[in-house]
ZAMARGU-4260 file (C-alpha; in steps of 0.2 Angstrom, whole numbers, plus 5000, padded with zeros to 4 digits):
<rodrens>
0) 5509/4151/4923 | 5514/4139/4936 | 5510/4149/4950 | 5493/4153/4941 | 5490/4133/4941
5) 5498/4132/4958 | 5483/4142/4964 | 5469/4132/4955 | 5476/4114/4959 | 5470/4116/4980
10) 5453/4123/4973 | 5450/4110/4960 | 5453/4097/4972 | 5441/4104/4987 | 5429/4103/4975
15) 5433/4086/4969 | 5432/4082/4992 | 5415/4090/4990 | 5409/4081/4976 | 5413/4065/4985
20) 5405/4067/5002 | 5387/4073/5005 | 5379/4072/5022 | 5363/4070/5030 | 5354/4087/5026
25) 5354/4083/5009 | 5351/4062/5010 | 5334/4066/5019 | 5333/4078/5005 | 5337/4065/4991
30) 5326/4051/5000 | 5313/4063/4997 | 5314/4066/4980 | 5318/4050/4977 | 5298/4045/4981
35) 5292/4058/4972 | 5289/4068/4985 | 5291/4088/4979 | 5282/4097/4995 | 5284/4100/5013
40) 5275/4110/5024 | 5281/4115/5040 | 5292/4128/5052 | 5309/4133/5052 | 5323/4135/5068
45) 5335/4125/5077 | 5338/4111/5070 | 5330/4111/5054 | 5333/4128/5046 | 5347/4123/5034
50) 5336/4109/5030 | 5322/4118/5024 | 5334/4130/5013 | 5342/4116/5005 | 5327/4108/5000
55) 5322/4123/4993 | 5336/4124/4983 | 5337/4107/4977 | 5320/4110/4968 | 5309/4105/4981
60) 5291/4116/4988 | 5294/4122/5004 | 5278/4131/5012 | 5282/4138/5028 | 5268/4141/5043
65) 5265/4152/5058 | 5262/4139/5067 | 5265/4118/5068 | 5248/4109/5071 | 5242/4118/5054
70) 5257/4114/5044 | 5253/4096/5049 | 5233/4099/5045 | 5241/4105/5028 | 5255/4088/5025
75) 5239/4078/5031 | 5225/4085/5019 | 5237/4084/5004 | 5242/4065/5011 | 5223/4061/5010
80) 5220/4071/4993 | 5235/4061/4982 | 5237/4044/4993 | 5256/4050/4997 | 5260/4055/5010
85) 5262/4072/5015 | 5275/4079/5024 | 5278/4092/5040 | 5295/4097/5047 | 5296/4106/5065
90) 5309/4109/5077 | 5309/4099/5093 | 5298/4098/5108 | 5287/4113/5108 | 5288/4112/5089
95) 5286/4094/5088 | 5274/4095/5100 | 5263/4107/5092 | 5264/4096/5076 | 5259/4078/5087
100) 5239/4088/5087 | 5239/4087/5069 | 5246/4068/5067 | 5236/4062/5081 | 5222/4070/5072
105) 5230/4061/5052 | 5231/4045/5061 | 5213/4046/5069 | 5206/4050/5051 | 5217/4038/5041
110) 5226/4053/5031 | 5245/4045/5025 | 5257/4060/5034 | 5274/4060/5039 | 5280/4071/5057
115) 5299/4074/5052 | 5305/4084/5069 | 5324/4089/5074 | 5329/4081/5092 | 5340/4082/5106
120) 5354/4067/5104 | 5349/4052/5112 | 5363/4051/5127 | 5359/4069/5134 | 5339/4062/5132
125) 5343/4046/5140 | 5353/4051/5155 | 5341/4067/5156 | 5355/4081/5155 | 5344/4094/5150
130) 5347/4097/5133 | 5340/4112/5123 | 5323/4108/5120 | 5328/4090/5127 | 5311/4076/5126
135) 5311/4058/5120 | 5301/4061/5106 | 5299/4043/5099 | 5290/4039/5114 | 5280/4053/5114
140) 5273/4051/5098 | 5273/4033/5098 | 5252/4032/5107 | 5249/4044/5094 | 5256/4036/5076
145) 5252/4021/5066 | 5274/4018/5068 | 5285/4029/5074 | 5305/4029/5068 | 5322/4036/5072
150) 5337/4038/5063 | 5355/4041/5071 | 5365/4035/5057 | 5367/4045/5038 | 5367/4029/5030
155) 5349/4020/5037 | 5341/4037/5031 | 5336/4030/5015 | 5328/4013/5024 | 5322/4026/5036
160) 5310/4038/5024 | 5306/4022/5017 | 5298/4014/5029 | 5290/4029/5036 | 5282/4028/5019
165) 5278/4012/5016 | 5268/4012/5036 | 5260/4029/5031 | 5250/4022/5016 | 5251/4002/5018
170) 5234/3995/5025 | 5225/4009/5034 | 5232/4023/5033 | 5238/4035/5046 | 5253/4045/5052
175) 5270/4043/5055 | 5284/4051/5066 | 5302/4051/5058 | 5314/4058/5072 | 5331/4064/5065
180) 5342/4070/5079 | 5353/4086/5077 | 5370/4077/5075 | 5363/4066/5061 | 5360/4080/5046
185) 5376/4088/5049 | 5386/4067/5048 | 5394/4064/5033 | 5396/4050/5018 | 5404/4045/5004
190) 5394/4051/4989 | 5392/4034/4980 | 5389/4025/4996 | 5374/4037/5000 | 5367/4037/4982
195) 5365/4016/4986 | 5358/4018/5002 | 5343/4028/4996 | 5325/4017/4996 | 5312/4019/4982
200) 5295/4012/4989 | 5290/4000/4977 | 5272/3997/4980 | 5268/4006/4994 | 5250/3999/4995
205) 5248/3983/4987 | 5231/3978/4980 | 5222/3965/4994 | 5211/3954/4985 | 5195/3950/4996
210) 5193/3931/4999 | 5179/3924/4985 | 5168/3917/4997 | 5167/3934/5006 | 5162/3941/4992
215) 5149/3929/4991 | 5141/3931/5005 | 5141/3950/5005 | 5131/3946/4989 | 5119/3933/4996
220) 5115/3944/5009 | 5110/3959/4998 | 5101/3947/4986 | 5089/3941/5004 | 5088/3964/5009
225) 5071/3970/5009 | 5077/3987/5010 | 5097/3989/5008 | 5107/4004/5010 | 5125/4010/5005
230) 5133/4020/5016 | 5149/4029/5009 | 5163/4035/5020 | 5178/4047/5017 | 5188/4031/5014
235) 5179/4026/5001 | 5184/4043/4994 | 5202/4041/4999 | 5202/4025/4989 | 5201/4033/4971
240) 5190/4019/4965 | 5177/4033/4959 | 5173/4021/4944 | 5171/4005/4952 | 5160/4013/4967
245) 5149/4023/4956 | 5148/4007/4945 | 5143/3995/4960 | 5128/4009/4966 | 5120/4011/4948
250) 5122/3992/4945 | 5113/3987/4960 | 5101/4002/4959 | 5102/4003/4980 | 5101/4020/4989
255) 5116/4027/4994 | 5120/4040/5008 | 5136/4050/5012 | 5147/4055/5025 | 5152/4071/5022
260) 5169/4069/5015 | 5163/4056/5004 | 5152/4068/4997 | 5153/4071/4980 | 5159/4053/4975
265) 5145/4054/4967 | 5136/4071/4964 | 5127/4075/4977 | 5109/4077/4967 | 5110/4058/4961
270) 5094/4051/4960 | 5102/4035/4970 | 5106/4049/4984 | 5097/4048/5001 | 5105/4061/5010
275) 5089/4073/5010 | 5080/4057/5019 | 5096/4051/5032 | 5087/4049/5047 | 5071/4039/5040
280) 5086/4027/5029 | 5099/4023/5043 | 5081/4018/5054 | 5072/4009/5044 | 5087/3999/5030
285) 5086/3980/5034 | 5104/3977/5026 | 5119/3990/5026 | 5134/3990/5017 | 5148/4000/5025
290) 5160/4008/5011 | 5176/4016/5019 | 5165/4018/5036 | 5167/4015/5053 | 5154/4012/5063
295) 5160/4025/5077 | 5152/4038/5086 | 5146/4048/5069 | 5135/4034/5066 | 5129/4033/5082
300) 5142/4018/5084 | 5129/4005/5076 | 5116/4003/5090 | 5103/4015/5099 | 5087/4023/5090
305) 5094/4033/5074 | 5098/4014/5067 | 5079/4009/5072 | 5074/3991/5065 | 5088/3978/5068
310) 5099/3976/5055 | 5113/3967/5045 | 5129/3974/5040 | 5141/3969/5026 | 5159/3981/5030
315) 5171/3984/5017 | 5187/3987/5025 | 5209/3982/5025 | 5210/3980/5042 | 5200/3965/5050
320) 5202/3971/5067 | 5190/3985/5063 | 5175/3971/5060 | 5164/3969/5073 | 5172/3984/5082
325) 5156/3988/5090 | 5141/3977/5082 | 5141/3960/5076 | 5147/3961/5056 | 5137/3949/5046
330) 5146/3947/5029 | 5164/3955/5031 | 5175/3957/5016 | 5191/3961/5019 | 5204/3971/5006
335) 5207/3987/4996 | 5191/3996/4993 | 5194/3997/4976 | 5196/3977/4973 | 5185/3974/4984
340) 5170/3986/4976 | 5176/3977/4958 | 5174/3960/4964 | 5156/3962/4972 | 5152/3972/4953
345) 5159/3957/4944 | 5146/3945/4954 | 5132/3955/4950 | 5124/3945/4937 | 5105/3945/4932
350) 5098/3938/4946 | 5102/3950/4958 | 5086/3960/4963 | 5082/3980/4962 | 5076/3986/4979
355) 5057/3985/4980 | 5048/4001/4973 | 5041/4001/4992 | 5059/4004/4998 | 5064/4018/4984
360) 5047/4025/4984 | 5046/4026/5000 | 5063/4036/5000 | 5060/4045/4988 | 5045/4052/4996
365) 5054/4056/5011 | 5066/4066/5001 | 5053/4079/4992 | 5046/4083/5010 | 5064/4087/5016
370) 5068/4095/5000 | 5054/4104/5001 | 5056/4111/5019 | 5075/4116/5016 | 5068/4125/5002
375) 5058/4135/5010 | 5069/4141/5024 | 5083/4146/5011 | 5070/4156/5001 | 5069/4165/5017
380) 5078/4183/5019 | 5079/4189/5038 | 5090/4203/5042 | 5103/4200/5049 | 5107/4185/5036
385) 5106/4169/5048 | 5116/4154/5042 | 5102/4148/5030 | 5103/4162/5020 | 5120/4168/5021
390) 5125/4149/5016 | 5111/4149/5000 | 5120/4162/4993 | 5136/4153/4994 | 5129/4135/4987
395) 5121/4146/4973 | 5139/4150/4968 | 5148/4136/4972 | 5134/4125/4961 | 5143/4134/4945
400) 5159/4129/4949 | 5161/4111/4955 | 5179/4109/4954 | 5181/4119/4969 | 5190/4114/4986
405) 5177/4117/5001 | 5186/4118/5019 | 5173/4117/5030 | 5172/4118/5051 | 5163/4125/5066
410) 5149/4120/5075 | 5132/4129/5066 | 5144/4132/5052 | 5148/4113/5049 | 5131/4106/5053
415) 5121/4119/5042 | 5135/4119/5028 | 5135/4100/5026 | 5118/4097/5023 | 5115/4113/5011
420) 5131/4114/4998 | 5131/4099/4986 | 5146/4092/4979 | 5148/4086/4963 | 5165/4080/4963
425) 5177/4068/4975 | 5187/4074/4989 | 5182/4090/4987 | 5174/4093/5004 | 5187/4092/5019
430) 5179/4097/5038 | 5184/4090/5055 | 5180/4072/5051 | 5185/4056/5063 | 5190/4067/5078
435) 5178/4082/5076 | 5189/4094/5080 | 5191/4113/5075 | 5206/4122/5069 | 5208/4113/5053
440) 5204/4127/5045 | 5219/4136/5037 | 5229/4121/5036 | 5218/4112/5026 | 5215/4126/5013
445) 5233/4130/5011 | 5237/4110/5009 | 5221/4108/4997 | 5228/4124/4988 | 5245/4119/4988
450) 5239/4100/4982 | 5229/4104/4967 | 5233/4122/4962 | 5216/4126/4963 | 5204/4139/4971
455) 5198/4133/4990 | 5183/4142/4999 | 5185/4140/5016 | 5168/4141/5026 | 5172/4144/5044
460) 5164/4148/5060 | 5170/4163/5067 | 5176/4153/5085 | 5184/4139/5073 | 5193/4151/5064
465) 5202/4157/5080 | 5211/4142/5079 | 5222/4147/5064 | 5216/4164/5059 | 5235/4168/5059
470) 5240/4158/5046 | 5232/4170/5034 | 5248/4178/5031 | 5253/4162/5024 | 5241/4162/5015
475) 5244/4181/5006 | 5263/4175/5008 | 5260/4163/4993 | 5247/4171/4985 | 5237/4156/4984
480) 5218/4155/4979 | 5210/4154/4995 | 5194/4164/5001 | 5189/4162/5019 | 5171/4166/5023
485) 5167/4169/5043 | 5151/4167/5049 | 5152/4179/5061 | 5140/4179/5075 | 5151/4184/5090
490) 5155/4170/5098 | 5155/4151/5100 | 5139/4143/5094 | 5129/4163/5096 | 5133/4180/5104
495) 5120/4180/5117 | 5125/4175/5133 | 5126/4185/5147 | 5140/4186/5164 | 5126/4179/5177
500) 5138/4189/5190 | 5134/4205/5180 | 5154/4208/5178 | 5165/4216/5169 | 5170/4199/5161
505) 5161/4195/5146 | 5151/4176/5146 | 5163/4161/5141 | 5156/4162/5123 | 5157/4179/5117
510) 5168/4187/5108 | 5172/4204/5102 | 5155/4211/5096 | 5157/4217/5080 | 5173/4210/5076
515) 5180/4214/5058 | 5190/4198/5053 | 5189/4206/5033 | 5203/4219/5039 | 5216/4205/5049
520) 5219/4199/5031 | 5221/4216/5023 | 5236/4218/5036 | 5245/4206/5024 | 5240/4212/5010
525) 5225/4201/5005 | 5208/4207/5001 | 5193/4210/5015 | 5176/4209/5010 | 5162/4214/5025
530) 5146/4208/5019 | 5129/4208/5031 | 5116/4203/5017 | 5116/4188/5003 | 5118/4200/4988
535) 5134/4206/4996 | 5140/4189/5003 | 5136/4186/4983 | 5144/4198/4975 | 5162/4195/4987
540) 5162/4179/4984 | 5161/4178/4966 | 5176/4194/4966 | 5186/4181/4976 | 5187/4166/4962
545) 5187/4177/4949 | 5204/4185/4957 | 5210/4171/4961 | 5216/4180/4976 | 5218/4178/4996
550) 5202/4184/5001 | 5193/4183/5016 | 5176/4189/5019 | 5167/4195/5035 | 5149/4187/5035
555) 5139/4196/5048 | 5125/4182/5053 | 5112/4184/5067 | 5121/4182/5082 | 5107/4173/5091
560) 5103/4161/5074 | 5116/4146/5082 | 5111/4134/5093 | 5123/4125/5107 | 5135/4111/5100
565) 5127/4111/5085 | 5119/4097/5084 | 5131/4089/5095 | 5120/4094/5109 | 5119/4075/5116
570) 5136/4075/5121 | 5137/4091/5128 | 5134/4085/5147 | 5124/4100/5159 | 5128/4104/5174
575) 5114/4095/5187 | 5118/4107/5200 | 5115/4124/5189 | 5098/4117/5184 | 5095/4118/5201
</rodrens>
């Protein structure tokens, strides 16, 4: 019996040691959690792998990626989706440099994300020793983020994830790098010491009141418009003040017009909307009212003709170094979108005027020519489909089911897809946004998938597809409900062009003719659809959210229907000489 017990007592008391220390795998772990945050996205190896494992096990989501930059897109897109900030984790250098794209990109677009990225230690970086994967990764990033921290000690890991938050969503949002060298998961720490040095954020984003007299002249400068316009961005989206924007339209009655990740905030086919009549509102308004908008270089940066007649802006925004960023601002009002939006609302009393008939009318008309037009050329049916009819079928489906993610890039794709596909519901929509660039593809359907659970179509050019095309097997990995349409037309913007050389070499914008991107996914056991007519794209589709299963299907479009850039064309510079 003695020897028995003899042989427990060491065991009982290395448990007892266990129990007592914990180390810095599983603080990051517990900071975490302690936020409430139950997902990262990212990619395992050196020095992150046990990392990953152990957050696994200790309850926690990990989803796992071919590549870094779309794990970020994903950690950004679910950031922007629930106003916490979403998290990537890669190795160093390559890894983290692969990932600095994607925050970069967060940052640019004010989506909350957090970079999490292994590093060398800081003497061997320092004294330039050439460490494994050796790079100062803080300063790298630093040009890039809205802050940037590192960690070299177990017990700041809590203060560390909490700051990281708190920068991430405080303000405007954006991205932040978190660098946790190698030596720092594997230090160790009393157990009760580290439960006290974890942080819980408490309130991240405070509410920022706008200053009353503001407010007011926001409001006397509406009352004065002969012709006012809102003008929603993704920020207002972002704000989840759905109620207090969609109150503030209807109140005042004054058109509206979306960006197109604001789309949906209201649906798309309110009678308010003047998206069918964008060109003739943003020319001739007198009085504009920026929502969760930037004047940058999607709206033509404020100046030049598409804004026509001079006008007045009233801009809704936290930071005040965004005002007057590139025209004069006449009526700033400074705060959360959501206090801001429910102060003007509470000053709208009854002498605050309707726009004139002439104004609405005038919009209206302008509308039912538009409408009109766009109607019929989607009641067209060429063979081969071209993009107006290959994407007619898909608004026809997606119009029955409005709860729907849409992941949306490319060139013809985005362009023809944004004006065409109504949304009915807020942040539903996700395309390349601020920074207008491709490859958010994949990253953003698996994030909006992971996010909300529920089924993400994902309408992609067949070049802006290239990008992450590989992170279908991630996709079939965790069965989630994604379908990916290619427009394929073989090659970026159209399949046409010619080697003036008469070489083997293909022209610099073709691809593969032909190519049959339905049958990559079925490599990983997903399901490929190849559909060359709207009744097949149709019938595909609707399989797909029925199934609930990774799908991706091969849209064969008319590969001369694109045009070049989109209609980015104007800052596509040509080459002087070649005219010649």
């Amino acid at each position: 019996m003695a020897e028995v017990v003899g042989t427990i007592e060491p065991q009982t008391a290395a448990a007892e040691a266990t129990q007592q220390t914990t180390d810095g795998f599983h603080l990051v772990i517990d900071a975490l959690k302690a936020n409430d945050i139950d997902t990262i996205f990212g990619l395992v190896g050196i020095p992150i792998t046990d990392l990953a494992r152990l957050a696994q096990a200790e309850g926690m989501r990990f989803i796992g990626f071919r590549h870094e930059q779309h794990a970020g897109n994903a950690a950004a897109i679910a950031g922007y989706m629930t106003k916490k900030p979403g998290i990537c984790l890669t190795v160093s250098a390559p890894g983290f440099l692969n990932g600095l794209t994607a925050l970069a990109n967060a940052t640019t677009n004010c989506f909350p994300m957090i970079l999490i990225s292994g590093s060398s230690e800081r003497e061997i970086v320092d004294l330039q020793q050439g460490d494994y994967e050796e790079m100062d990764q803080l300063n790298a990033a630093k040009p890039y983020a809205k802050a940037a921290y590192r960690v070299l000690h177990a017990e700041d890991i809590g203060i560390g994830v909490a700051r990281a938050i708190r920068a991430a969503v405080s303000g405007r949002p954006g991205g932040v790098y978190l660098d946790l060298p190698a030596k720092l998961l594997a230090q160790t720490m009393d157990a009760v010491k580290a439960k006290k040095s974890l942080v819980r954020v408490i309130d991240a984003a405070p509410r920022q009141l706008p200053a009353p007299e503001s407010v007011q002249r926001a409001l006397d400068l509406l009352k004065g418009a002969k012709r006012p316009l809102i003008l929603l961005g993704k920020g207002a989206a972002y704000a989840q003040a759905d109620a207090e924007i969609r109150a503030f339209v209807e109140k005042t009655g004054i058109p509206y017009l979306p960006m197109s990740m604001a789309k949906g905030l209201l649906p798309d086919t309110h009678e308010q909307s003047a998206s069918a009549a964008r060109s003739f509102v943003l020319a001739e308004a007198d009085v504009v009212v920026l929502i969760g908008a930037r004047l940058n270089w999607l709206l033509s940066h404020g100046k030049g003709k598409t804004w026509g007649a001079p006008k007045q802006f009233v801009q809704i925004d936290i930071s005040p170094t965004e005002i007057d960023s590139n025209v004069a601002i006449a009526a700033p009002v400074i705060g959360d979108i959501g206090s801001c939006v429910s102060a003007l609302v509470a000053g709208l009393d009854a002498s605050f005027p309707k726009p004139a008939s002439e104004w609405t009318g005038a919009i209206a008309a302008r509308k039912s020519t538009n409408l009109e037009k766009m109607a019929a050329t989607l009641a067209k049916n060429p063979s081969p489909m071209n993009f107006h009819s290959a994407l007619r079928a898909i608004r026809d489906v997606l119009k029955t089911r409005p709860d729907i993610n849409v992941v949306n890039e490319g060139a013809n794709t985005l362009d023809y897809a944004r004006s065409i596909i109504d949304m009915y519901e807020p942040r539903k929509r996700f395309d390349s946004g601020t920074w207008g660039i491709m490859g958010i593809g994949m990253g953003f359907a698996i994030g909006a998938a992971v996010t909300s659970g529920k089924q993400v179509v994902a309408i992609e050019g067949d070049s802006a597809f290239g990008f992450s095309g590989m992170e279908l097997e991630t996709i079939c990995r965790y069965d989630l409900p994604v379908c990916t349409i290619v427009f394929n037309n073989n090659g970026v913007y159209r399949g046409t062009d010619v080697n003036p050389t008469g070489g083997k070499d293909v022209a610099p914008t073709v691809f593969v003719k032909g190519a049959r991107y339905d049958r990559m996914i079925e490599a990983f056991g997903g399901i490929g659809h190849h559909a060359t007519t709207p009744e097949e794209l149709t019938k595909a589709l609707l399989e797909a959210i029925a199934s609930g299963k990774p799908t991706l299907i091969n849209a064969v479009i008319d590969e001369a229907a694109g045009t070049e850039s989109g209609r980015l064309t104007n800052l596509n510079p040509q080459s002087a000489a070649m005219k010649k």
